[in-house]
Jmol script that loads the backbone (N, CA, C; Angstrom):
load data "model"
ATOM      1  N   UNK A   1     -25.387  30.481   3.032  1.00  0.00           N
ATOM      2  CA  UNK A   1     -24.164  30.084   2.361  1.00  0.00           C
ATOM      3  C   UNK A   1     -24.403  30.209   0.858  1.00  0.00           C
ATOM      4  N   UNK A   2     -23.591  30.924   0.428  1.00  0.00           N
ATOM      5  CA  UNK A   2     -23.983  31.097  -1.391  1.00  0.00           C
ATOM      6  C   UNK A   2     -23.160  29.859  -2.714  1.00  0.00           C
ATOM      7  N   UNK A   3     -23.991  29.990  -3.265  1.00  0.00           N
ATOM      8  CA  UNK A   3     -24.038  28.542  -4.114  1.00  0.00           C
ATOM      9  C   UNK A   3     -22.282  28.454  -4.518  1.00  0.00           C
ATOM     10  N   UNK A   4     -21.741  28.973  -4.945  1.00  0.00           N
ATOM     11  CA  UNK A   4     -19.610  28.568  -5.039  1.00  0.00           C
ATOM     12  C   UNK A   4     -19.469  27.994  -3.979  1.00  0.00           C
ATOM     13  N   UNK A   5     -19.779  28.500  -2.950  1.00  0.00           N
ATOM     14  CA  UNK A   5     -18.981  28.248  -1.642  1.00  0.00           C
ATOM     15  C   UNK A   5     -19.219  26.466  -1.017  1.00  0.00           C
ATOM     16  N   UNK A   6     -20.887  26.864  -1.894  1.00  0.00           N
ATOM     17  CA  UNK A   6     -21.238  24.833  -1.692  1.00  0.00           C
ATOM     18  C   UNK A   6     -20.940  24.472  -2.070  1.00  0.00           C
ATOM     19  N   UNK A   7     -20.664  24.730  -3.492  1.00  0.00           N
ATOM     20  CA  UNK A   7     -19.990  23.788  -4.592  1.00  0.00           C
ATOM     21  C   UNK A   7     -18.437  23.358  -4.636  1.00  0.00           C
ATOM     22  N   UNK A   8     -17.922  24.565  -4.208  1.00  0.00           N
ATOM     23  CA  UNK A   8     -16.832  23.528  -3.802  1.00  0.00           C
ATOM     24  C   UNK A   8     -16.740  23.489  -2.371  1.00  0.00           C
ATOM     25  N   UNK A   9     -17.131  22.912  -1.171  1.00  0.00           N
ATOM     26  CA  UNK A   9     -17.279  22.658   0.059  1.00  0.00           C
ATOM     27  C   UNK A   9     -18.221  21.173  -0.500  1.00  0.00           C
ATOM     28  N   UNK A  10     -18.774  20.849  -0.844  1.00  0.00           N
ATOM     29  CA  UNK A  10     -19.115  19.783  -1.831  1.00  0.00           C
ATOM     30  C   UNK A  10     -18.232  19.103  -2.639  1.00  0.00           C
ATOM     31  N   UNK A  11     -17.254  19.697  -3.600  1.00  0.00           N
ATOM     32  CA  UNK A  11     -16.387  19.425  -4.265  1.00  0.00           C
ATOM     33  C   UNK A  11     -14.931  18.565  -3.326  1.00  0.00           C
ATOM     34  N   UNK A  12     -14.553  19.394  -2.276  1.00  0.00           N
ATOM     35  CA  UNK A  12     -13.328  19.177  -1.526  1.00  0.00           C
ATOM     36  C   UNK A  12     -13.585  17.816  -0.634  1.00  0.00           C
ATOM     37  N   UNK A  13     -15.340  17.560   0.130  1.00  0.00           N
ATOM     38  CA  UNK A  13     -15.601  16.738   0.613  1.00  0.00           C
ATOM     39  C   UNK A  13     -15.713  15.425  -0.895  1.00  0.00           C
ATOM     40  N   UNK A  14     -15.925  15.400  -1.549  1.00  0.00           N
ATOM     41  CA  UNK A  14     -15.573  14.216  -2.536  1.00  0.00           C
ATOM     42  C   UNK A  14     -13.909  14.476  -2.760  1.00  0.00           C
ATOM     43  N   UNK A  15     -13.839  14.864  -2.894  1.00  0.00           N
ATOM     44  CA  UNK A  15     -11.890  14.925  -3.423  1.00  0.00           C
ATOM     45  C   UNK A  15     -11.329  14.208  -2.012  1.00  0.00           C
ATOM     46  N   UNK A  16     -11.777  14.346  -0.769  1.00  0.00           N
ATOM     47  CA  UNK A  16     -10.696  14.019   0.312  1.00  0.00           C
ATOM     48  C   UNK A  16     -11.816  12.374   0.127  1.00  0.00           C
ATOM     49  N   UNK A  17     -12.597  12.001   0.526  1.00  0.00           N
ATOM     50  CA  UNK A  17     -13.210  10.674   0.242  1.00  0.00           C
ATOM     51  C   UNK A  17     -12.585  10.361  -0.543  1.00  0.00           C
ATOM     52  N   UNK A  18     -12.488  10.272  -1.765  1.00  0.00           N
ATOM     53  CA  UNK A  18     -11.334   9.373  -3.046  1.00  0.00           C
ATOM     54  C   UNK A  18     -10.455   9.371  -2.385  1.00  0.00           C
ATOM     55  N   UNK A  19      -9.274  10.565  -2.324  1.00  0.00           N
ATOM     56  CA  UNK A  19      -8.356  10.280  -1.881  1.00  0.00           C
ATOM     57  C   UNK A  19      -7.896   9.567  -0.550  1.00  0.00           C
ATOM     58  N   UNK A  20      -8.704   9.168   0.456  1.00  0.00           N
ATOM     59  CA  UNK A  20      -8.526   8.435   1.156  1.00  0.00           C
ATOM     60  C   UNK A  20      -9.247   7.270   1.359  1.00  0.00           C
ATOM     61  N   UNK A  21      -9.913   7.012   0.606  1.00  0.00           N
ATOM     62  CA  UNK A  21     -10.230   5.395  -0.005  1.00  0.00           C
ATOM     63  C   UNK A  21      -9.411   4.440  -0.799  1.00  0.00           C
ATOM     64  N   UNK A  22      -8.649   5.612  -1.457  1.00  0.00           N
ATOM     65  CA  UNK A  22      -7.923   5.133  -2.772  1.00  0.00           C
ATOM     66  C   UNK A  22      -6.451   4.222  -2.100  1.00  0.00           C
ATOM     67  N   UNK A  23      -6.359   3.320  -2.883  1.00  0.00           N
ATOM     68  CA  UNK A  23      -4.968   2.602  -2.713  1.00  0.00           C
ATOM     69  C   UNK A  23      -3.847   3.855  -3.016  1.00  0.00           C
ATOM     70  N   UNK A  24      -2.809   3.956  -1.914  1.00  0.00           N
ATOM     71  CA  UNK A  24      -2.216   4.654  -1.945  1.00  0.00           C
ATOM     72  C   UNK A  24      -1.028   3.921  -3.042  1.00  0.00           C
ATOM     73  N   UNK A  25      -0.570   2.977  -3.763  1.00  0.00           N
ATOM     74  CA  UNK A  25      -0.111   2.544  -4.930  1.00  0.00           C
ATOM     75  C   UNK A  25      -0.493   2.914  -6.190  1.00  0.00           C
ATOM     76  N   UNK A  26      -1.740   3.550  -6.363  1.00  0.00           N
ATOM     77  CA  UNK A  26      -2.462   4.465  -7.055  1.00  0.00           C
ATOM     78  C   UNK A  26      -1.801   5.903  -7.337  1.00  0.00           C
ATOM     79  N   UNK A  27      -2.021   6.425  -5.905  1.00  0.00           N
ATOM     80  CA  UNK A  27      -1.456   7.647  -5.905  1.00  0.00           C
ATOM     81  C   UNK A  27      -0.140   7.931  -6.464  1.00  0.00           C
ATOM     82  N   UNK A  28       0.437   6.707  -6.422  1.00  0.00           N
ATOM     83  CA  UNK A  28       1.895   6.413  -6.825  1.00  0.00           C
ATOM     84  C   UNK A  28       2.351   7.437  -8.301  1.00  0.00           C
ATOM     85  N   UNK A  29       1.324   6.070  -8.507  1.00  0.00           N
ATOM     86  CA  UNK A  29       1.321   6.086 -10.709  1.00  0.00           C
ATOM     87  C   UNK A  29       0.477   7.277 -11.168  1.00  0.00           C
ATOM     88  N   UNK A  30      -0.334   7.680 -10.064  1.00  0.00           N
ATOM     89  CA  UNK A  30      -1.425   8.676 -10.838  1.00  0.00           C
ATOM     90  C   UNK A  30      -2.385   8.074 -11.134  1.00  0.00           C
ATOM     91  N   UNK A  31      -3.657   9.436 -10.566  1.00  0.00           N
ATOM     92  CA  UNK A  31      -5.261   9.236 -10.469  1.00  0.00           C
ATOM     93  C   UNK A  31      -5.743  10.049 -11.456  1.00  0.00           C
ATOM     94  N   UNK A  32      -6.884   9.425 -12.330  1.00  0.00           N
ATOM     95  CA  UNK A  32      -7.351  10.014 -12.328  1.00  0.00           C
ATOM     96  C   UNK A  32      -8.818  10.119 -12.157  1.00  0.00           C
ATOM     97  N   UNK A  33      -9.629  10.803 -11.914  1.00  0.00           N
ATOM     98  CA  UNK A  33     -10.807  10.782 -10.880  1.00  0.00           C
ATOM     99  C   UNK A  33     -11.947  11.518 -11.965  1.00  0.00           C
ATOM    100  N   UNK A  34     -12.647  10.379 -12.606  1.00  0.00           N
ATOM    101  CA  UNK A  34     -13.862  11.117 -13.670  1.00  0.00           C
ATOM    102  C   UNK A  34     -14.761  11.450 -12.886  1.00  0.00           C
ATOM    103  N   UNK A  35     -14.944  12.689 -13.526  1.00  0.00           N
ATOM    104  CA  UNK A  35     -16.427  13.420 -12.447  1.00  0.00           C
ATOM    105  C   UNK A  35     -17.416  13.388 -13.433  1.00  0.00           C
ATOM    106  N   UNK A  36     -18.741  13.759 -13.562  1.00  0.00           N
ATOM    107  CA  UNK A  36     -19.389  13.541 -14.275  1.00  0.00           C
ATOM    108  C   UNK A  36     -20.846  14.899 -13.847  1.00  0.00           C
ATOM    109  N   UNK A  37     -21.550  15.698 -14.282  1.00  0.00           N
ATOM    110  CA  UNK A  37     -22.230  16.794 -14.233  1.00  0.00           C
ATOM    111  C   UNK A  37     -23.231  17.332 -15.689  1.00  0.00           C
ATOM    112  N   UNK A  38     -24.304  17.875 -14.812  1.00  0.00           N
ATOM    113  CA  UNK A  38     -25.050  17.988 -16.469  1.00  0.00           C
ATOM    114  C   UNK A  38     -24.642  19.480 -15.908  1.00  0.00           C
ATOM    115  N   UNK A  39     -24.441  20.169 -14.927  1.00  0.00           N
ATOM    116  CA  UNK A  39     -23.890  21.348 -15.155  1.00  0.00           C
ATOM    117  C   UNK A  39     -23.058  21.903 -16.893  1.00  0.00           C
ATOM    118  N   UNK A  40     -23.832  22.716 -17.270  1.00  0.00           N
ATOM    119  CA  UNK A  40     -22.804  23.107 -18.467  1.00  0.00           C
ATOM    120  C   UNK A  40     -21.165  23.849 -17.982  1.00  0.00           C
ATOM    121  N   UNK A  41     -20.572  23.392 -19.062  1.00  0.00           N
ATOM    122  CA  UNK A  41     -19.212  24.342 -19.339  1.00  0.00           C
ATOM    123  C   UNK A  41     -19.276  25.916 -19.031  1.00  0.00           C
ATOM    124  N   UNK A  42     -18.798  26.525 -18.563  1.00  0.00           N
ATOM    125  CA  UNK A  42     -18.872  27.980 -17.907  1.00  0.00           C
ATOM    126  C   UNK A  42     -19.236  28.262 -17.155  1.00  0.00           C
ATOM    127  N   UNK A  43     -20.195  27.179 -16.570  1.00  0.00           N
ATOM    128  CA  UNK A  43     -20.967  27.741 -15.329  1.00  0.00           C
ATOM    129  C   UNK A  43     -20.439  27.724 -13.920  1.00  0.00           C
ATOM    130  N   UNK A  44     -20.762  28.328 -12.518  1.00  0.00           N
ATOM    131  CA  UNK A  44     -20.439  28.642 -11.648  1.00  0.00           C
ATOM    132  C   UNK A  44     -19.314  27.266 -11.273  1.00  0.00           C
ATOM    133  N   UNK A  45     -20.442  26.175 -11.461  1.00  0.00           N
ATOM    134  CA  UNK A  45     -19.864  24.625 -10.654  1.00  0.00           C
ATOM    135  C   UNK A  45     -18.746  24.717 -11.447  1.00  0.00           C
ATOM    136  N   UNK A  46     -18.615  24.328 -13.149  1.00  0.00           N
ATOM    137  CA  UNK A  46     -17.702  24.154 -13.371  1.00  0.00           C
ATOM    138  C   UNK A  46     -16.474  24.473 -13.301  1.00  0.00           C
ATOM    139  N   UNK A  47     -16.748  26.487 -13.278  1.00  0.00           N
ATOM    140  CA  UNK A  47     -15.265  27.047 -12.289  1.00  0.00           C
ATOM    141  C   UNK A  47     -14.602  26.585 -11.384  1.00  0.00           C
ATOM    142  N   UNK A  48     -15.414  25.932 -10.200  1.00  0.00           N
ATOM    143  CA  UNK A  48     -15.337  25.914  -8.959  1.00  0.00           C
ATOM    144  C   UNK A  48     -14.577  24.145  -8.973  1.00  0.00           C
ATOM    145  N   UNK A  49     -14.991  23.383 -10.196  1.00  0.00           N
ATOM    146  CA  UNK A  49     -13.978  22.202 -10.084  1.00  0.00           C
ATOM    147  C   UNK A  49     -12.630  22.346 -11.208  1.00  0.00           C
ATOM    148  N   UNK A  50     -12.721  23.293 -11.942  1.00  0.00           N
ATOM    149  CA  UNK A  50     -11.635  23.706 -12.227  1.00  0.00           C
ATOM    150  C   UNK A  50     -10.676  24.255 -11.511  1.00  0.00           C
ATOM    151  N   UNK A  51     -10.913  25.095 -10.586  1.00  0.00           N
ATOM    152  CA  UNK A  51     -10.040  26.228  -9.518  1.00  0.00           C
ATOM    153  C   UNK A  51      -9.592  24.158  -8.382  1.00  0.00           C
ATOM    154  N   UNK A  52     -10.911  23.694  -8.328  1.00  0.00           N
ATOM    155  CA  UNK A  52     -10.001  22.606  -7.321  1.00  0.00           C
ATOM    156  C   UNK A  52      -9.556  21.826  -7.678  1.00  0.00           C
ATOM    157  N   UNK A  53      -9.390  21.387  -9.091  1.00  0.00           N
ATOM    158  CA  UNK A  53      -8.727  20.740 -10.112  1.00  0.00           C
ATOM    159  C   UNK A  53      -7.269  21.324  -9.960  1.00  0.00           C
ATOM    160  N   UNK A  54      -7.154  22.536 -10.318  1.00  0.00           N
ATOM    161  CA  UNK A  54      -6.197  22.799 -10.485  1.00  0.00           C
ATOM    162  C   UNK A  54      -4.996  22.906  -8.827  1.00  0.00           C
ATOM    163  N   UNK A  55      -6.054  22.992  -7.754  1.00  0.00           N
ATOM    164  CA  UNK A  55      -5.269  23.446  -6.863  1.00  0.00           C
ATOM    165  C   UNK A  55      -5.230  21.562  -6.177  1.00  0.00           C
ATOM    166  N   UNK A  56      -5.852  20.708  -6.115  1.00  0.00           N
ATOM    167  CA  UNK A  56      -5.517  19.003  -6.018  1.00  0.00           C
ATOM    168  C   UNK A  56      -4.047  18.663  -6.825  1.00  0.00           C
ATOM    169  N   UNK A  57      -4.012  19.181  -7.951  1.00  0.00           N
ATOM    170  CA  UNK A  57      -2.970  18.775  -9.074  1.00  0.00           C
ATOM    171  C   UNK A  57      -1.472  19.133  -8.305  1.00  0.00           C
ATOM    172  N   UNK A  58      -1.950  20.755  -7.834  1.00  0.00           N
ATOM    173  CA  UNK A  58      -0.541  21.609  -7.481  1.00  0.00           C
ATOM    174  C   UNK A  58       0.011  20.847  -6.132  1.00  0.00           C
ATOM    175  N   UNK A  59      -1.402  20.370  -5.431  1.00  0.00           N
ATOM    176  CA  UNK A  59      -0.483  19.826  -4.117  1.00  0.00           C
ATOM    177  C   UNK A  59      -0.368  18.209  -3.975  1.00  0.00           C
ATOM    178  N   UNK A  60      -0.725  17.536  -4.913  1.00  0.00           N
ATOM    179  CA  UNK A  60      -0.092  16.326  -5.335  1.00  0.00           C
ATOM    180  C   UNK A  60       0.902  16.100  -6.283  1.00  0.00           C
ATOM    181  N   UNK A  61       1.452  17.312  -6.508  1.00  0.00           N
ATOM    182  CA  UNK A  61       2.407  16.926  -7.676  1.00  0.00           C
ATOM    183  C   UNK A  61       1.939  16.453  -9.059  1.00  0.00           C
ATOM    184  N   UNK A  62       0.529  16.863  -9.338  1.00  0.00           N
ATOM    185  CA  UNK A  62      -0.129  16.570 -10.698  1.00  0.00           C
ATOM    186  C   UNK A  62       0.080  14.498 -10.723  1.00  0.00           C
ATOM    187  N   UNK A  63      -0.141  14.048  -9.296  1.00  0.00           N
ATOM    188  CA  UNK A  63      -0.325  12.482  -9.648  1.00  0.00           C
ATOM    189  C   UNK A  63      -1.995  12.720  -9.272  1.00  0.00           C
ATOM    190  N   UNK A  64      -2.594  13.216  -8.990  1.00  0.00           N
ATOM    191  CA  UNK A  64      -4.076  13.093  -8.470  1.00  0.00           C
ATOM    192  C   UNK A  64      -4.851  14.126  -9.525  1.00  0.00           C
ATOM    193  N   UNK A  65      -5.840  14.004 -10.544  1.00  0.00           N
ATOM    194  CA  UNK A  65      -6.328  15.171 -11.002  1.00  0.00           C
ATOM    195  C   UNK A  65      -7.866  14.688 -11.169  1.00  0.00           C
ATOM    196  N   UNK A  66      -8.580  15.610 -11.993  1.00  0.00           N
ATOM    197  CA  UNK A  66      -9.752  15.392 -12.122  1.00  0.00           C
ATOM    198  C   UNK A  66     -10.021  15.284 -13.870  1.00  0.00           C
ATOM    199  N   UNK A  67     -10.710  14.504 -14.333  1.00  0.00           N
ATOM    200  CA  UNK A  67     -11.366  14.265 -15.604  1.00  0.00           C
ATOM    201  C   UNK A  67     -12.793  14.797 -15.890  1.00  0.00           C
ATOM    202  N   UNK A  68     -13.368  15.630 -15.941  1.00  0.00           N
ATOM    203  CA  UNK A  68     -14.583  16.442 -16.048  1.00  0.00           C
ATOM    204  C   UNK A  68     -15.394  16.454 -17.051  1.00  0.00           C
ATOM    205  N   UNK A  69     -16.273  15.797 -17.000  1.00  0.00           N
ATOM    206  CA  UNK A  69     -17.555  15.135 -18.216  1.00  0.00           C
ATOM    207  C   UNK A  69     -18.584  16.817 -17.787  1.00  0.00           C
ATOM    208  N   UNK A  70     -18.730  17.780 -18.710  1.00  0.00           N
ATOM    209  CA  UNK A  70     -19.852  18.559 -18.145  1.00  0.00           C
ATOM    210  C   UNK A  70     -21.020  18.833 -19.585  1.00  0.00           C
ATOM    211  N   UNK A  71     -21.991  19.336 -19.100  1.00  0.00           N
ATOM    212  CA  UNK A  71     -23.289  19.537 -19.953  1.00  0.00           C
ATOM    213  C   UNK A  71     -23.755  18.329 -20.107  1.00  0.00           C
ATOM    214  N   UNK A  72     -23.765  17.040 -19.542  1.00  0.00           N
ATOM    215  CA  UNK A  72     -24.979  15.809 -19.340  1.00  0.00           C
ATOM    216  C   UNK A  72     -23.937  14.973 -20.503  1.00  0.00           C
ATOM    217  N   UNK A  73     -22.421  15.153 -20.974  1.00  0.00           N
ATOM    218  CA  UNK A  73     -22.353  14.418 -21.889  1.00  0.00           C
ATOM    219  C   UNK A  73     -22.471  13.262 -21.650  1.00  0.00           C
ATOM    220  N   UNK A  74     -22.288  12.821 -20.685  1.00  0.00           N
ATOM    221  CA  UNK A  74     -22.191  10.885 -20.449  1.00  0.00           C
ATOM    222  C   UNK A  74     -23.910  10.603 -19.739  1.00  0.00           C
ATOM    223  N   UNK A  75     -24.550  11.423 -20.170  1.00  0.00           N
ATOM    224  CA  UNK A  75     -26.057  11.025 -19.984  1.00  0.00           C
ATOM    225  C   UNK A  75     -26.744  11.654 -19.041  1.00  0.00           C
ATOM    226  N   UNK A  76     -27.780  11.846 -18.014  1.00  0.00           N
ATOM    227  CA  UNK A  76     -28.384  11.960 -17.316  1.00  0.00           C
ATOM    228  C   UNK A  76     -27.852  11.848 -16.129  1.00  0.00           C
ATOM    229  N   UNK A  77     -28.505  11.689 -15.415  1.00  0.00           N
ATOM    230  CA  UNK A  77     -28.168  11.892 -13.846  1.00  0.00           C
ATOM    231  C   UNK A  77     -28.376   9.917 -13.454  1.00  0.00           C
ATOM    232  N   UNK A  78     -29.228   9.613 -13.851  1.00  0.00           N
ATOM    233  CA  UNK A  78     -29.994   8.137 -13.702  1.00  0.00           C
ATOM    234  C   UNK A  78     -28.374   7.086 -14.051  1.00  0.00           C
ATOM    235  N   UNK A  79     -27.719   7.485 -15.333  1.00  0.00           N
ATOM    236  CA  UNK A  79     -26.981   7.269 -16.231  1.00  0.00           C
ATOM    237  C   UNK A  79     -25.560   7.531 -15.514  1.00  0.00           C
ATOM    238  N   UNK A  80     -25.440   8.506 -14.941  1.00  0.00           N
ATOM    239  CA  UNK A  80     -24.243   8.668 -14.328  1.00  0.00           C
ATOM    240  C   UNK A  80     -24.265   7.881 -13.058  1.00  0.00           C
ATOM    241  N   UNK A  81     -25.144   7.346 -12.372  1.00  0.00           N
ATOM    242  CA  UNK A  81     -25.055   6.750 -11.303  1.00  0.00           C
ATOM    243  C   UNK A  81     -24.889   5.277 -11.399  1.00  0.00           C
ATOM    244  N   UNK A  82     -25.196   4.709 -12.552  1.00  0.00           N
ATOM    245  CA  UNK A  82     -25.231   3.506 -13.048  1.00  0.00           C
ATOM    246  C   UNK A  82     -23.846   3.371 -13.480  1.00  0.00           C
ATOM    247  N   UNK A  83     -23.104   4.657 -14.400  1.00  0.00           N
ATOM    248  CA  UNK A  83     -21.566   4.524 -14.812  1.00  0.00           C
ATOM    249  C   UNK A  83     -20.837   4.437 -13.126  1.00  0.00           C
ATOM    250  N   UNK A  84     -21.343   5.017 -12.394  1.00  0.00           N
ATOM    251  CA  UNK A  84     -20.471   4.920 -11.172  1.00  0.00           C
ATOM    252  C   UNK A  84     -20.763   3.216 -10.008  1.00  0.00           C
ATOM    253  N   UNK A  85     -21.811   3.027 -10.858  1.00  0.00           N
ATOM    254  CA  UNK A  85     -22.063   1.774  -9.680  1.00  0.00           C
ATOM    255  C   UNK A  85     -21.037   0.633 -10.471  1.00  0.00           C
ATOM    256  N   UNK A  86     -20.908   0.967 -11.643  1.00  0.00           N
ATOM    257  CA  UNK A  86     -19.933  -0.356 -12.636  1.00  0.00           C
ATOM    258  C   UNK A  86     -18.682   0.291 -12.996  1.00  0.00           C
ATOM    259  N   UNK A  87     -18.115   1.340 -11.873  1.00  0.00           N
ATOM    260  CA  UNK A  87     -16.722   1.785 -12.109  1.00  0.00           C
ATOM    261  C   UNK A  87     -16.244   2.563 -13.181  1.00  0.00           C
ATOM    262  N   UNK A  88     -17.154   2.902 -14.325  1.00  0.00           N
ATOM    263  CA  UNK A  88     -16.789   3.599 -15.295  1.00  0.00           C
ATOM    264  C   UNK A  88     -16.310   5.370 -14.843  1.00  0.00           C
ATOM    265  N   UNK A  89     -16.984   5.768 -13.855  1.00  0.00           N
ATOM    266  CA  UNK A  89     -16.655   7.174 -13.214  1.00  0.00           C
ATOM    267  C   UNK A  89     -16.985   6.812 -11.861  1.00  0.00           C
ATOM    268  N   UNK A  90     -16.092   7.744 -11.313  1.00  0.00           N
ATOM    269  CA  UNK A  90     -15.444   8.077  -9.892  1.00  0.00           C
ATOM    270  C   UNK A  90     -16.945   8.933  -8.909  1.00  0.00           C
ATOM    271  N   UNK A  91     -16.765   9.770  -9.721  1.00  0.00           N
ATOM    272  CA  UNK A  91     -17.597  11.265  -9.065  1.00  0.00           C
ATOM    273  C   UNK A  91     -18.451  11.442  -9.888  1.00  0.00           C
ATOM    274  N   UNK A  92     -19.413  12.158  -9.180  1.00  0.00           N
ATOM    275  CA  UNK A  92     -20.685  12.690  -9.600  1.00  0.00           C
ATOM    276  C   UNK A  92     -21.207  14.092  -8.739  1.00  0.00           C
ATOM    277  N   UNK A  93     -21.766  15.302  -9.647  1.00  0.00           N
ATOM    278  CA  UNK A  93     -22.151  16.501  -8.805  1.00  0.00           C
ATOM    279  C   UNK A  93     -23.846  16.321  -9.653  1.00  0.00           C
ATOM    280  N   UNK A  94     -24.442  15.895  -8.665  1.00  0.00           N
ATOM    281  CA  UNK A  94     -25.893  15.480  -8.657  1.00  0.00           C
ATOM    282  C   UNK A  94     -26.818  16.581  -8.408  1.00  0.00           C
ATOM    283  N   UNK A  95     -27.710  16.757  -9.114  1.00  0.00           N
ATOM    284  CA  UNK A  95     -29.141  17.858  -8.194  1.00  0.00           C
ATOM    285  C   UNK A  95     -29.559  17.528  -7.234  1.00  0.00           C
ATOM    286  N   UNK A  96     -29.896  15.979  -6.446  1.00  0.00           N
ATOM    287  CA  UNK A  96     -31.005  15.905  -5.387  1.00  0.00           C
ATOM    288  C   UNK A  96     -29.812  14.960  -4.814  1.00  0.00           C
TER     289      UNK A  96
END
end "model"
wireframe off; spacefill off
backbone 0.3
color backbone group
């Protein structure tokens, strides 16, 4: 299986988890769902949550989207898991 195809097959399996965890009163008002990646800007991953960014938006009516932290800005990997254990971000695309 070649690395896009994981990444977002990876990507879609977190997008349907939120979205069906999420209070559907949420969905109402609009989500939005911080992801967080030391992947840099341009690279394969980041296409690949852009293309499902954009295609989540089209079939929710732009109430569900994604917020995309990329190149390690919100810290490390250690760092992003800690922002997600205290609610500050949603998602995370992790190395291990």
């Amino acid at each position: 299986m070649n690395m896009p195809l994981r990444i977002g097959l990876a990507g879609i399996c977190v997008c349907v988890c939120l979205l069906l965890t999420g209070p559907a009163r949420a969905a109402e008002k609009g989500v939005v769902i911080k992801l967080a990646t030391l992947a840099p800007e341009g690279s394969s991953w980041m296409k690949t949550f852009h293309a499902l960014n954009k295609e989540v938006m089209e079939k929710t009516n732009n109430r569900v989207q994604f917020r995309m932290y990329a190149g390690g800005v919100l810290g490390d990997e250690d760092d992003v898991l800690r922002k997600m254990k205290i609610g500050q971000i949603q998602a995370a695309a992790l190395s291990s």
